[in-house]
N, C-alpha and C positions, 0 to 999 in steps of 0.2 A: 288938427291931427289928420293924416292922412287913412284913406277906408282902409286899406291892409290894417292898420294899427287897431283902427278901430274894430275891426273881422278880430283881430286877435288878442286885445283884449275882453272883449267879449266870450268868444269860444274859452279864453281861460277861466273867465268867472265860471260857465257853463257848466266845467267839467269839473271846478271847487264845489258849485252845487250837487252835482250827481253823486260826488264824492262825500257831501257831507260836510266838506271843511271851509267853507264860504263865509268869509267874514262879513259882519253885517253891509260893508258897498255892496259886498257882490251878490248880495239878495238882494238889492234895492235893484241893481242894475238889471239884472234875470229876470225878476220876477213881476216889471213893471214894464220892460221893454223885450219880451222875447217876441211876442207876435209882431211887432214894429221887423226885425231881424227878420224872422223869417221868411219874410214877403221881400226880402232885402237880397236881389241877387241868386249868389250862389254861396251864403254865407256858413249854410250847415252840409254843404258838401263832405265833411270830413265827418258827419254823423250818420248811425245807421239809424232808421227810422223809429226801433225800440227806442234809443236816447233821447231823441228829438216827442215820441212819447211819453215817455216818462217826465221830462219836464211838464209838457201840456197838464199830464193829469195830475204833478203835484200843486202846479198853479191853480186848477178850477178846485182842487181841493181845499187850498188855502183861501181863492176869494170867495167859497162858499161857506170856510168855517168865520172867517171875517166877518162875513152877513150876519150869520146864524148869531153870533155875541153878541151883535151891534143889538139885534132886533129882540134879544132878552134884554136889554139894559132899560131903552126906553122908546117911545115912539120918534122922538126927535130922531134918538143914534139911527134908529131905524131908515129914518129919511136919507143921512149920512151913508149909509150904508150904499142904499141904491143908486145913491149921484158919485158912488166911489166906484161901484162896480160898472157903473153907466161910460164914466168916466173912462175903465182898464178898457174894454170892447170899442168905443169910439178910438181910444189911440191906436188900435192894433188895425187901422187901415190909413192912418196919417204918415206915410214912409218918408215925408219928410223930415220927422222928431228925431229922427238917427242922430245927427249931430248934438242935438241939444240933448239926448239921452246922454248921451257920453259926457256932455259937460254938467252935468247931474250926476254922474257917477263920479266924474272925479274930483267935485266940491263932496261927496257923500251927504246932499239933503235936496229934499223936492217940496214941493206946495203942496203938495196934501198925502197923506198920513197911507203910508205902503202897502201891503198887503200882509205882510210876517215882517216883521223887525226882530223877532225872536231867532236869537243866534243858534243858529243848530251844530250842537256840542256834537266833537268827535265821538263815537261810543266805542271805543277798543275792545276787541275779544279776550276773554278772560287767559289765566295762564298757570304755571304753577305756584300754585299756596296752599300754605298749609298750617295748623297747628296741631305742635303734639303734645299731647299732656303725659308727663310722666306718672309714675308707681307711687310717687311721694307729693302729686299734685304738681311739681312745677312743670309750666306751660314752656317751649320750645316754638320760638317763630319760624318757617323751614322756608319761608319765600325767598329772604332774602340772606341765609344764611350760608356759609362759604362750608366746600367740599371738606370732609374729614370727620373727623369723628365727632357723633352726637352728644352721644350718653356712655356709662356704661353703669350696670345696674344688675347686680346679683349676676355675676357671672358672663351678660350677654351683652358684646361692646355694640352701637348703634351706628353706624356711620350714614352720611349723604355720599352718594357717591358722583363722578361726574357728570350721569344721565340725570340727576335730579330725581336719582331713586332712594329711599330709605330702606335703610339694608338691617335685619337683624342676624347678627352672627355669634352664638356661642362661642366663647374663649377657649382656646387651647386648653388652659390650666386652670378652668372652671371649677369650683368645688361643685359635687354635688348636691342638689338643692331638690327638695319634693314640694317646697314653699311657690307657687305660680302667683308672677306681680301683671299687673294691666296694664296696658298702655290703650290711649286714643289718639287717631286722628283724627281730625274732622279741616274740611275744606269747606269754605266760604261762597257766598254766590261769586261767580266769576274766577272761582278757581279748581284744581286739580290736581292730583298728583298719583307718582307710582310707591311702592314700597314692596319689599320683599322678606316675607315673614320667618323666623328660625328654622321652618320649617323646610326653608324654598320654596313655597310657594310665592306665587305673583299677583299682585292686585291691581288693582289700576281702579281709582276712587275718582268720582265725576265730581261735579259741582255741588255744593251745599248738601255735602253727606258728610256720615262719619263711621267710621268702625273702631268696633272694640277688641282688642285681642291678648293673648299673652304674649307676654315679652317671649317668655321659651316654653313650650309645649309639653306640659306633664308627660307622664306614660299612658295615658290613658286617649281619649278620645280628643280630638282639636277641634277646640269650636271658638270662633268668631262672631260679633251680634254687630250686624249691619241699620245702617237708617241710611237711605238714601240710594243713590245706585253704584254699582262698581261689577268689574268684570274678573274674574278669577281663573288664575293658571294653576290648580292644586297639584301639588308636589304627591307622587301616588305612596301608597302607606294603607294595606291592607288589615295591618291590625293594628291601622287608628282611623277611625273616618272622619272624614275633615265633614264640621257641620256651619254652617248660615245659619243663623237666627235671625229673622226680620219680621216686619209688621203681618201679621196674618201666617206665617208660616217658617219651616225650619227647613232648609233641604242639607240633604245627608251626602254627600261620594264620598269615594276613594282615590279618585285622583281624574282628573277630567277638568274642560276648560267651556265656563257658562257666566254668562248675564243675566244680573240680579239688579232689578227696577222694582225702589219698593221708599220711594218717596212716599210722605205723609199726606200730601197734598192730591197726591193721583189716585182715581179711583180704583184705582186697582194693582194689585203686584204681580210683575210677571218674574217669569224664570225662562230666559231661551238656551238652549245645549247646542253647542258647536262639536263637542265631544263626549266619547265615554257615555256613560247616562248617568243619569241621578234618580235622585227618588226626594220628591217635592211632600213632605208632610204638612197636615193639618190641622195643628193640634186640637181647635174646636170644634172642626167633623167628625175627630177622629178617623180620620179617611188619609188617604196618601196615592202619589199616581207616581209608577217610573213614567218616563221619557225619553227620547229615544231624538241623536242629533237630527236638529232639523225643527224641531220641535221647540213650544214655548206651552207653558203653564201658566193659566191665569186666574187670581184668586177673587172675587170682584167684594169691593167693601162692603157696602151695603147690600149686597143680597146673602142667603147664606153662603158659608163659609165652604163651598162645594170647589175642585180642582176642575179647571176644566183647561185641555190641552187641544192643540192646533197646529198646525204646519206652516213655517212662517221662513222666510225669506229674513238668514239669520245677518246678514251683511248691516240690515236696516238698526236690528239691536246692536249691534255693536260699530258703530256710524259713527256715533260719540268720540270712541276710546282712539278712531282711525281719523279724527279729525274734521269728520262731516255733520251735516243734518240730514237726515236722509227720511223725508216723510211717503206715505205709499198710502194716498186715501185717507192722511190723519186729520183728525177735530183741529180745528184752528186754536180753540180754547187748550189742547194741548201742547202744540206746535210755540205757542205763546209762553208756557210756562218754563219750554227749554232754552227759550231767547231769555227768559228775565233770569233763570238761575244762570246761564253761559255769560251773559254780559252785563250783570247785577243792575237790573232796572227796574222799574216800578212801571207795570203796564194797566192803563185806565182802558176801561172797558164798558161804557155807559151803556152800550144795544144788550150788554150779558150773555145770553143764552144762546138769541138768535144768528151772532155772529162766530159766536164759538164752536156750533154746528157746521160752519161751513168746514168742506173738502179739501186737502190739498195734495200733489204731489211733488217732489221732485228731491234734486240732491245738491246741496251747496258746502261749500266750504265755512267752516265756523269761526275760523281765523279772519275772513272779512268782517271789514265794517259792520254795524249791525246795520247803518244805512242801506248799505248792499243790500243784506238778507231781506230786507223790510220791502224794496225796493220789486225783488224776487216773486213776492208774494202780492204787490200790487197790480204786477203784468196781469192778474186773472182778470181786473177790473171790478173786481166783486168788494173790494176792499182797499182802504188808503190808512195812512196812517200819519200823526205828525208828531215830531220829536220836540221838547221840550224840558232842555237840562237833563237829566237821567230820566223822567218820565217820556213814555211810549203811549199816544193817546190812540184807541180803534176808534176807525168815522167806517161808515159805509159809504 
């Protein structure tokens, strides 16, 4: 085979890898002969130096967790270990092996035992899903359920509509009812969706949350009891105040448009105001704070149950609902827990504490691969990571 051919097959493996979608040749071929390549010509011309980076550092990532297995198992593996690792640095100054790599790639087997054979699964970003549970318990699947009407249930017909919104709309010729029925949503790790409540009001529900509401809204006061996070556009209505019920707290408006993060798992619930103001109560303080847009409230779990409010750069809370991750100096242990709800994965974290304190910033898109994302967060060098089937392992 001629070297263009073999330049390009290569550079195609290259970019399966970075991409995540590398079948097991094209890790053998990568990730056994990239330094043979690179001393090769001018063969990474078409990469910017990040790229040709990021390969480096997931290769000494992998033959360093290589080692690390080998040398728990037993003293032999151990030996195996260093005559394999000895082995990847010796070839990577033999530029004569170009050929014979490539004829190894395209038998897909070599003399001794690769670095990762572990086929690294696409991780697709989550989308709309949903379930709804009706008044009468029966469940409704809404992911993949086609436009038109839902339910219809004491007067208020349901429909999906073709934004993959759920819509509740009181009937024309509704009888009067004082009888208030329940509904739930709840969404799944990796999933999301919007709904619009009798009221007109708008939700937008994140991943692995759920709200509780009424089908149609008494006369009296509208309240909804959240777990998890979502962003609300409340329809205004001065003599009815629209109320959140969540973990640690209740907030009260009139009509105004604010983010509620009040997962189980986080240390804390916020409330951030892009509009209007609210009034964030406490019920075990007995204390309560308005708010003022611009502003976020936070309740923290384990200390007492005290409001404490701040000035916060509201684009970041609502990041999610617009499609982004948008971190600004966040915990990694945090940043972590929005990849495993957005792309339903199971992340292993053996260092715990000390890696979960690391710093991050920046903004990406949540619609990529999680490889991307993952990818993003190794540029600090501070941290790598290796994918395995739906598990996400942290290495330093």
């Amino acid at each position: 085979m001629n070297s263009k051919k073999v330049k390009d097959e290569f550079l195609k493996a290259v970019k399966a890898y970075l991409d995540g979608t590398a079948d097991e040749a094209q890790l053998l071929f990568v990730e056994e002969y990239f330094d043979l390549f690179q001393d090769s010509e001018d063969i990474f011309e078409s990469m910017d130096s990040i790229e040709i980076q990021n390969i480096h550092d997931r290769m000494l990532w992998n033959i360093n967790y290589e080692i690390e297995k080998k040398t728990r198992v037993s003293a032999g593996n151990m030996k195996t270990a260093r005559s394999f690792s000895k082995y990847l640095y010796m070839a990577a100054a033999a530029a004569f092996v170009i050929p014979m790599s490539l004829y190894l790639y395209q038998r897909n087997q070599t003399k001794f035992k690769p670095v990762n054979t572990q086929q690294i699964a696409k991780i697709t970003p989550g989308g709309n899903k949903a379930v709804l549970t009706l008044a009468n318990g029966s469940k409704i699947f809404l992911t993949d359920l086609k436009n038109g009407e839902v339910a219809n249930q004491s007067g208020v017909v349901i429909t999906k509509n073709r934004d993959s919104q759920l819509v509740y709309q009181r009937a024309a010729t509704s009888p009067s009812t004082k009888k208030i029925t329940y509904n739930k949503i709840e969404t799944p790790k990796g999933g999301q969706f919007q709904l619009i409540l009798s009221d007109g009001t708008k939700v937008w529900l994140n991943a692995a949350s759920s709200l509780r509401y009424p089908s149609a809204f008494g006369p009296g006061e509208r309240k909804v009891e959240l777990d998890g996070e979502a962003y609300f556009e409340v329809t205004k209505n001065v003599t009815k105040p629209f109320l959140v019920s969540s973990s640690k707290q209740v907030i009260e408006v009139l009509g105004t448009h604010f983010n509620v993060n009040a997962y189980t798992n986080e240390p804390v619930v916020s409330t951030t105001l892009l509009e209007g103001s609210i009034k964030v109560i406490s019920p075990f303080a007995n204390t309560y704070k308005i708010i003022r847009p611009g502003q976020q409230s936070s309740i923290y779990k384990d200390d007492e149950p005290e409001i404490k409010v701040k000035n916060v750069d509201t684009d970041e809370a609502v990041a999610w609902k617009n499609g982004y991750f948008m971190f600004e100096k966040e915990e990694l242990g945090s940043i972590l827990r929005k990849v495993s709800r957005w792309y339903d994965v199971e992340i292993e974290n053996p260092r715990g504490e000390k890696l979960n304190k690391l710093l991050f910033s920046g903004t990406l898109s949540k619609y990529s691969d999680v490889s991307k994302v993952l990818r993003k967060l190794e540029l600090t060098e501070s941290i790598h990571f290796k994918i395995m089937g739906r598990r996400i392992i942290v290495m330093q």
